[in-house]
Backbone as a printed PyTorch tensor [residue, N CA C, xyz], in Angstrom:
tensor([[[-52.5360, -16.3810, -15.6550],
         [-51.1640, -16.7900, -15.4710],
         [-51.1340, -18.3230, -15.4380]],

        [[-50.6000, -18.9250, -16.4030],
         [-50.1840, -19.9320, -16.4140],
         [-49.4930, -20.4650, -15.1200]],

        [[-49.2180, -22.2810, -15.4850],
         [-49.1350, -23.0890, -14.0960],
         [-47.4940, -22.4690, -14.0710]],

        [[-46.7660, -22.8840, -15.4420],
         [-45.6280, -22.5620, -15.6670],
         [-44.9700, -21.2050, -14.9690]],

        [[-45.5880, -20.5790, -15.8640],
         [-44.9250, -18.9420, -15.0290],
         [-45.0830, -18.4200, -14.0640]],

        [[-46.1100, -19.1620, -13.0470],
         [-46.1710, -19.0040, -11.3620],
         [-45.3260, -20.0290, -10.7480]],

        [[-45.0430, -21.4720, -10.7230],
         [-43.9940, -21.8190, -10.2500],
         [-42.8230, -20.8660, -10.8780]],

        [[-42.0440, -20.2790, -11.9710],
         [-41.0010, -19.8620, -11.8990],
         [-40.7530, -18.8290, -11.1460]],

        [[-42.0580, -17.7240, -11.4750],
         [-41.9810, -16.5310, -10.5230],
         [-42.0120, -17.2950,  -8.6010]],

        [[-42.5480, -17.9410,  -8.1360],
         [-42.4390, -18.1550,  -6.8410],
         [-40.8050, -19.2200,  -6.6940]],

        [[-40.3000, -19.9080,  -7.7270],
         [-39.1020, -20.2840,  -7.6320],
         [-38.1490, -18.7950,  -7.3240]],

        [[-38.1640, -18.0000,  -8.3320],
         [-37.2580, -16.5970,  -8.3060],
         [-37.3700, -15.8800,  -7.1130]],

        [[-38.5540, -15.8050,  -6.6970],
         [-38.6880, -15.0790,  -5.4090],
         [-37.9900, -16.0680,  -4.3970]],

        [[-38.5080, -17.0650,  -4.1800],
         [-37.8830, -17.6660,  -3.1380],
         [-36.6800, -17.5180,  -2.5950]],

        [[-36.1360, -17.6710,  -4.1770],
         [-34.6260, -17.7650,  -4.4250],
         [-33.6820, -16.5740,  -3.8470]],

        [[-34.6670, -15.1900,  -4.0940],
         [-33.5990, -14.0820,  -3.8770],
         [-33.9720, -13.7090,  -2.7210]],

        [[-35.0990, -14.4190,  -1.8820],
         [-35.4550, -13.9520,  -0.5060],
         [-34.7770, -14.4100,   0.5400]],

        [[-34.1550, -16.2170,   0.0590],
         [-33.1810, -16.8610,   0.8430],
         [-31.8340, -16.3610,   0.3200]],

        [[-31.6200, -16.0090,  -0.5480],
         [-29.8920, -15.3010,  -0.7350],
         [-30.0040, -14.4070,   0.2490]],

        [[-31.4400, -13.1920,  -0.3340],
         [-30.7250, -11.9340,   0.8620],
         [-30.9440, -11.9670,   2.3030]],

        [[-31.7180, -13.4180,   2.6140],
         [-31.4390, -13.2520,   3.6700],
         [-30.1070, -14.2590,   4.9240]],

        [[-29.3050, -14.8640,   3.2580],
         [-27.8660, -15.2920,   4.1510],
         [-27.2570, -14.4900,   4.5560]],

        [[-27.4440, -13.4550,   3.3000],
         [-26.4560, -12.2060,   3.1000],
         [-26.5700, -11.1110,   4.4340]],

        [[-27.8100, -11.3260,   4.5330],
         [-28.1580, -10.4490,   5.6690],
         [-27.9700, -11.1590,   7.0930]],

        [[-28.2810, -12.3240,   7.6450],
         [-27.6190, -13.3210,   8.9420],
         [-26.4580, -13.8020,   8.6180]],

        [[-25.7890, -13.6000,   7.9150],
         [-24.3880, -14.2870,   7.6320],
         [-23.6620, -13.6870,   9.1340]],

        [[-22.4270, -14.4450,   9.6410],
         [-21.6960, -14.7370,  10.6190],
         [-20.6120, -14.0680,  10.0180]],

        [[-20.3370, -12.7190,  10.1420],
         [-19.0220, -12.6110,   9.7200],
         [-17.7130, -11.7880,  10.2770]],

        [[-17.8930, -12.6430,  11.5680],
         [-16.2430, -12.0910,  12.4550],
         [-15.6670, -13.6380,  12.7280]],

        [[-14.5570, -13.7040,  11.3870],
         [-14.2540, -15.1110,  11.7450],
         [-13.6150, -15.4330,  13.2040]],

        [[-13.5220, -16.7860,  13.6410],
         [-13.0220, -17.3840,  15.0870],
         [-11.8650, -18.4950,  14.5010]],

        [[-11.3180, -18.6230,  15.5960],
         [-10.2170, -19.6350,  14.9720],
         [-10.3730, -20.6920,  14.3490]],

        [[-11.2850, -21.0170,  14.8580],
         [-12.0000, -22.4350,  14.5710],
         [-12.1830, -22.4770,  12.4680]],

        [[-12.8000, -21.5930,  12.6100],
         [-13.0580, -20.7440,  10.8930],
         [-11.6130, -20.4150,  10.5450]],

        [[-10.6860, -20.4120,  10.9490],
         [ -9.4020, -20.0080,  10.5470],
         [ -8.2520, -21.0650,  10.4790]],

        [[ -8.6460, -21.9420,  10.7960],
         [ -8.1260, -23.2040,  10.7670],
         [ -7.7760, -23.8630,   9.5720]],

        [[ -6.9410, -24.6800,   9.2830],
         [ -7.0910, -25.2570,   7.4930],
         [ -7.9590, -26.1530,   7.7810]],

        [[ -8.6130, -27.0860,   8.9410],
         [ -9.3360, -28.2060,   9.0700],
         [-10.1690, -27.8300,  10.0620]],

        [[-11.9050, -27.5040,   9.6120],
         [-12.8830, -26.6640,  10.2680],
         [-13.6770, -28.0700,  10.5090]],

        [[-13.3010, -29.3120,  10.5070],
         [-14.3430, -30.0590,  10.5420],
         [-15.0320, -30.6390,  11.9760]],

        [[-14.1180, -30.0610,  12.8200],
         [-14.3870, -30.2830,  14.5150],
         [-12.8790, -31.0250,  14.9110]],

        [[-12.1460, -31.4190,  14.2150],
         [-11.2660, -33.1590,  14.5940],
         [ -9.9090, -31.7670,  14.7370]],

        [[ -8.9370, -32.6080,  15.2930],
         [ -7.2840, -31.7720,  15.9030],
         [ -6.5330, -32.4770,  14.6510]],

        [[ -6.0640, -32.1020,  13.7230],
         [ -5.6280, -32.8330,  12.5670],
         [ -4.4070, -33.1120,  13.6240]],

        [[ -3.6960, -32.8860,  14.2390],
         [ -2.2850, -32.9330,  14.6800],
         [ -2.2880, -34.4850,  15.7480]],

        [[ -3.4500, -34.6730,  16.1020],
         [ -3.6080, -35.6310,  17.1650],
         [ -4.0780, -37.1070,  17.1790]],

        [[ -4.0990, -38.3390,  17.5950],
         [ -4.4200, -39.6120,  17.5790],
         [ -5.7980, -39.4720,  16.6270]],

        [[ -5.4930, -40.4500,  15.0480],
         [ -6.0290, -40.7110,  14.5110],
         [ -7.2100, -42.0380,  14.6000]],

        [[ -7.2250, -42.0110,  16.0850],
         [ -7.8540, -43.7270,  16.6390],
         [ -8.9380, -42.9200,  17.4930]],

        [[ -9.5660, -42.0610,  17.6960],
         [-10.1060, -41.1880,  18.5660],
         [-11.3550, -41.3770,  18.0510]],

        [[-12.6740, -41.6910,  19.1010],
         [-14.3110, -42.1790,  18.5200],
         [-14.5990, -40.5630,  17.5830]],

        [[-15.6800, -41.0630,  17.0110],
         [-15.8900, -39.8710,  16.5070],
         [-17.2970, -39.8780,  17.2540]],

        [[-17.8320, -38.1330,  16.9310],
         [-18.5630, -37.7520,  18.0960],
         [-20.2470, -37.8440,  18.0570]],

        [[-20.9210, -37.8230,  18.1870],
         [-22.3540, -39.2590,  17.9180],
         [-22.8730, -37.3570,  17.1240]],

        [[-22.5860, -36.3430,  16.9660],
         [-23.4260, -35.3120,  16.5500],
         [-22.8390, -35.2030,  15.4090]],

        [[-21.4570, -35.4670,  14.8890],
         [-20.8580, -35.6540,  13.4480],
         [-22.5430, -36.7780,  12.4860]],

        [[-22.5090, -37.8400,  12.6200],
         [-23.5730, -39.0990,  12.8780],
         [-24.5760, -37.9160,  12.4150]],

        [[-25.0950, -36.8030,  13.5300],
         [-26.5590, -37.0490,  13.4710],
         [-26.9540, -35.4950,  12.4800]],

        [[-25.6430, -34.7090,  11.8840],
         [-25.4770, -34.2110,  11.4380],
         [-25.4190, -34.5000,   9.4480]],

        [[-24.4820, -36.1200,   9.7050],
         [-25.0010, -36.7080,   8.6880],
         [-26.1080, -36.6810,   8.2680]],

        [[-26.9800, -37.0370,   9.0320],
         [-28.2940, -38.2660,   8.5690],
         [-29.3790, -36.8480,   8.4110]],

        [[-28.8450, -35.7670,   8.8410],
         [-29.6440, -34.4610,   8.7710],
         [-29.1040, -34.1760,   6.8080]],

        [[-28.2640, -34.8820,   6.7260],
         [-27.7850, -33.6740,   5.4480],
         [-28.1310, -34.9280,   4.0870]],

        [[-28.4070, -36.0950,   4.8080],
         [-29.4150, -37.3340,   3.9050],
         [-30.5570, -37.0300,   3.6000]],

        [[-31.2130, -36.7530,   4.7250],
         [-32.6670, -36.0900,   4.9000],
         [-33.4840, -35.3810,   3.9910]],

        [[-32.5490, -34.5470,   4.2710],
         [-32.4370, -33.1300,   3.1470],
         [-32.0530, -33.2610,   1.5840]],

        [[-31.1530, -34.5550,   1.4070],
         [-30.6830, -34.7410,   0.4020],
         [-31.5940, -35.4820,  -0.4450]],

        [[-32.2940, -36.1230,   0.3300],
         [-33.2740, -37.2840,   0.0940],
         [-34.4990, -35.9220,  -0.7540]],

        [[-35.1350, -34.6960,  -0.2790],
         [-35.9880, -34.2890,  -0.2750],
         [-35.8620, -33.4780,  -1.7610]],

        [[-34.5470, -33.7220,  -2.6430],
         [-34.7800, -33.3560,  -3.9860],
         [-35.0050, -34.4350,  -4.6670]],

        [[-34.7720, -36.0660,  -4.5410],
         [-35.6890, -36.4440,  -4.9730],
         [-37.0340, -36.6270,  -4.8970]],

        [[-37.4920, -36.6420,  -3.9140],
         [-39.3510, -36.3120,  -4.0980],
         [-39.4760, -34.3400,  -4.5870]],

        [[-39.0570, -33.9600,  -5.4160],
         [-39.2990, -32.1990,  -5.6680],
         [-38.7040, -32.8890,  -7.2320]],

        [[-37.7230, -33.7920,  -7.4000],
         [-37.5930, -33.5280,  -8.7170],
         [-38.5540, -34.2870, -10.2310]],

        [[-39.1700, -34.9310,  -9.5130],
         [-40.5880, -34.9180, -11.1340],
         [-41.4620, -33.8800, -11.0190]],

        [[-41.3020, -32.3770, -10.2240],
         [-42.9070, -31.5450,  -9.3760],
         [-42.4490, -30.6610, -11.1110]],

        [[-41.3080, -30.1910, -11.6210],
         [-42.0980, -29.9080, -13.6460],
         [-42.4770, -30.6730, -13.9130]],

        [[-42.5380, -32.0900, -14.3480],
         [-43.0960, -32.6360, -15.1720],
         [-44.7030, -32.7750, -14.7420]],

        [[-44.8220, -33.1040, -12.9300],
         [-46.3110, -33.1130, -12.1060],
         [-47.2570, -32.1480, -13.0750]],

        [[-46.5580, -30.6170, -12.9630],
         [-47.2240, -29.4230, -13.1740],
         [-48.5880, -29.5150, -14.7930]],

        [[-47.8410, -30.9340, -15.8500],
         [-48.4440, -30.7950, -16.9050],
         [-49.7050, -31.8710, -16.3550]],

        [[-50.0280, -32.5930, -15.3640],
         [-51.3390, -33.4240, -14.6930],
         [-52.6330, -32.8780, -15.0430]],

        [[-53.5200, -33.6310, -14.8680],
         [-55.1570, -32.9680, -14.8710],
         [-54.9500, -31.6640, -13.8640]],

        [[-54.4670, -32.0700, -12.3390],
         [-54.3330, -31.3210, -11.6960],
         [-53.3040, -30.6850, -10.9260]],

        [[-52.9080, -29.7390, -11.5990],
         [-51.8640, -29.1870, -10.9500],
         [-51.4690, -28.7580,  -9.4190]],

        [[-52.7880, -28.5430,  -9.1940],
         [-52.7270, -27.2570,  -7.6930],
         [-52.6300, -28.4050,  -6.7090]],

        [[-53.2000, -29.9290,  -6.7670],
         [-53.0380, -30.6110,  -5.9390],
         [-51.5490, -31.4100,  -6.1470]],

        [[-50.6840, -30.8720,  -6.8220],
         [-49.3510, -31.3620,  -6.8040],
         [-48.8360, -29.8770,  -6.0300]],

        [[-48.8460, -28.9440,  -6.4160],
         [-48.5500, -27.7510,  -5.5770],
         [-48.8880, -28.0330,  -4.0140]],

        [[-50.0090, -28.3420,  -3.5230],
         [-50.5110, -28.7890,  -2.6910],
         [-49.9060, -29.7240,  -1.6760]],

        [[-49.3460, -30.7610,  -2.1630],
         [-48.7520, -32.4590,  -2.2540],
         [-47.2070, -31.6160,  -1.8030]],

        [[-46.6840, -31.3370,  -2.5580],
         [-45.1120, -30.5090,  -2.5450],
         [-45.1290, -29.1710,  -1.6620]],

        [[-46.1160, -28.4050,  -1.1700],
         [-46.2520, -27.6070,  -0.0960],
         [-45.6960, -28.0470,   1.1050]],

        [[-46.5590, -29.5340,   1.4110],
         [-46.7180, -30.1880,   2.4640],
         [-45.6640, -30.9750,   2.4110]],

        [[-44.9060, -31.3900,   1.8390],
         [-43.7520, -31.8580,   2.3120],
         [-42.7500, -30.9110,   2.5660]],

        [[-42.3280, -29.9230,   1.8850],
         [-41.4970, -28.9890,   2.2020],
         [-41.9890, -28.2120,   3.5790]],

        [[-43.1410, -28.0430,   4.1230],
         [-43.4350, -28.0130,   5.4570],
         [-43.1220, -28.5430,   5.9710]],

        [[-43.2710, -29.9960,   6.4400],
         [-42.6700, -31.1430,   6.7720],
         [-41.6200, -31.0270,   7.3980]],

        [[-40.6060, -31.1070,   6.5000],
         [-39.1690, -31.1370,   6.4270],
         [-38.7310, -29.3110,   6.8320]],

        [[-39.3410, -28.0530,   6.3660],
         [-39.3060, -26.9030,   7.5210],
         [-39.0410, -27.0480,   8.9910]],

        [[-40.6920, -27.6820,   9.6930],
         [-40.6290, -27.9560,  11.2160],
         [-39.9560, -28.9040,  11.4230]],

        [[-39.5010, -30.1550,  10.9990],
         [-38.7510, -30.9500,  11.2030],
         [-37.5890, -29.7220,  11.1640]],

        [[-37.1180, -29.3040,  10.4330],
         [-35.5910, -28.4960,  10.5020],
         [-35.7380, -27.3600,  11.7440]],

        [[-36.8940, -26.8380,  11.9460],
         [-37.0390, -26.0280,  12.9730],
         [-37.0850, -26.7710,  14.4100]],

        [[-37.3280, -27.7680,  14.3580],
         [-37.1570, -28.2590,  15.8560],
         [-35.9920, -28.9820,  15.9310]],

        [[-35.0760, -29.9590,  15.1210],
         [-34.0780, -29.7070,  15.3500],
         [-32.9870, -28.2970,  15.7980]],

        [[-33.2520, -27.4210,  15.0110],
         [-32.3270, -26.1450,  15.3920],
         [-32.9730, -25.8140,  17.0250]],

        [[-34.0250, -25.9320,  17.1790],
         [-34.6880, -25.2860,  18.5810],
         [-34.3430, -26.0510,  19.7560]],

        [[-34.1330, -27.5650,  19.4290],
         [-33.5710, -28.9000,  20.4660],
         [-32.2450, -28.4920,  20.4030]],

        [[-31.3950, -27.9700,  19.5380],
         [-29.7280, -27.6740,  19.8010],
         [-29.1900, -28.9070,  19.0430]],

        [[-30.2800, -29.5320,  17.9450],
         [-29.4060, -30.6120,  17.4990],
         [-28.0000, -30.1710,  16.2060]],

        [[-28.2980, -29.0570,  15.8870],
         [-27.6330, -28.6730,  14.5150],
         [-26.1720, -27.8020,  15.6060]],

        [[-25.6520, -27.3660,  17.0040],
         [-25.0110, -27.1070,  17.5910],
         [-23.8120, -27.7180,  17.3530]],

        [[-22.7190, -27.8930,  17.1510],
         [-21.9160, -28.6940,  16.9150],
         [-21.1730, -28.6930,  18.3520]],

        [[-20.4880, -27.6470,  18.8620],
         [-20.2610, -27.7790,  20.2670],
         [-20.8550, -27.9850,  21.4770]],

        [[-21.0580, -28.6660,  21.9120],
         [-21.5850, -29.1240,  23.3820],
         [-21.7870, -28.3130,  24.7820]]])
């Protein structure tokens, strides 16, 4: 088996293992909050001069993070044609670990909580 057709097959799997498993933890008895036209935390109706709240901020810099982490994943086709492949597999394991426990200890600290 080629380098090619094992990254796609472990792309595909991945892929339908994290769908079914939104599909399967998905949240679905909406709350008002979800029923709202403006779910973003803020009272659309109320003083537009009001601080905003330091977890909006750290919620950002979580969704940079993350955003940041397809550019280091997006040359890993072209990596794959290298002398050595498995140590780019390797290289790209370990960062997507990385950035896993990093995401797992945020969720475990209560940083991804939006209510207080």
């Amino acid at each position: 088996m080629n380098m090619i057709t094992f990254m796609l097959t472990l792309s595909a799997a991945l892929s339908t293992l994290l769908a079914g498993l939104s599909f399967w933890l998905a949240q679905t008895t909406p709350d008002p909050e979800k029923l709202s036209p403006y779910e973003c935390g803020f009272d659309p109706l109320g003083s537009a001069r009001l601080p905003f709240s330091i977890r909006f901020f750290l919620v950002a810099i979580l969704f940079l993070l993350f955003d940041l982490e397809i550019a280091l994943l997006l040359p890993l086709p072209w990596a794959t044609q290298l002398q050595s492949p498995t140590s780019t597999l390797t290289w790209t394991l370990a960062i997507l670990s990385l950035l896993t426990l990093g995401l797992a200890y945020e969720w475990m600290q209560g940083g991804l909580e939006w209510a207080e």
